[in-house]
N, C-alpha and C positions, 0 to 999 in steps of 0.2 A: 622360621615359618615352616611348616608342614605344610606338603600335600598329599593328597590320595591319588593314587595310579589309577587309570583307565585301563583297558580292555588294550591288548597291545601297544603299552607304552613303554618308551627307552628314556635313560636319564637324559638325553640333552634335548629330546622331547617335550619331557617334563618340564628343564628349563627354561627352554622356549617360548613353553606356553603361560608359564608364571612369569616369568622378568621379562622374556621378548630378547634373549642372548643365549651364547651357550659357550662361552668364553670363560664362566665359572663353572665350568665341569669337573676339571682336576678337585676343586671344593667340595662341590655336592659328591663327589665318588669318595673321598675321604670320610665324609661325614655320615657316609652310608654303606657301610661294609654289607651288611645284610640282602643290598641289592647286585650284588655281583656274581649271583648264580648264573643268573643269562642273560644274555642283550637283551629280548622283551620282557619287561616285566607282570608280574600278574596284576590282573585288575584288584585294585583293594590295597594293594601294599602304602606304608605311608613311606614318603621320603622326605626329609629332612633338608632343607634349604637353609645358607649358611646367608651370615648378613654379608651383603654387599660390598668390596671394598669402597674407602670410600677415592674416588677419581679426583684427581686436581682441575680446577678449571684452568681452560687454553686462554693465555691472557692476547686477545689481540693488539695489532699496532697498525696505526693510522699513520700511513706516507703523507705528507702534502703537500710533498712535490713527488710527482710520479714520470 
């Protein structure tokens, strides 16, 4: 996925506002050399968003006797 930068925006900003995390940052800083000039980034840049890993589901367990 790409996005396009705003007006005063940093990479885990960016994240944030596209997945709603910033836990894939080490990711998107990789995938985006280009954006490491400075913390804020200019409006207009595009940054590159890496697919998601994929997360294992939490298997629950039911006590029946508690």
């Amino acid at each position: 996925m790409t996005v396009t930068t705003q007006q005063n925006d940093t990479l885990d900003a960016v994240c944030y506002r596209t997945l709603g995390r910033t836990d894939i940052i080490e990711d998107v800083i990789n995938a985006n050399s280009h954006a490491l000039d400075s913390p804020v980034l200019p409006s207009g840049l595009e940054i590159r968003i890496p697919d998601l890993p994929k997360v294992k589901p939490i298997k629950t367990t039911i006590k029946l006797w508690d």
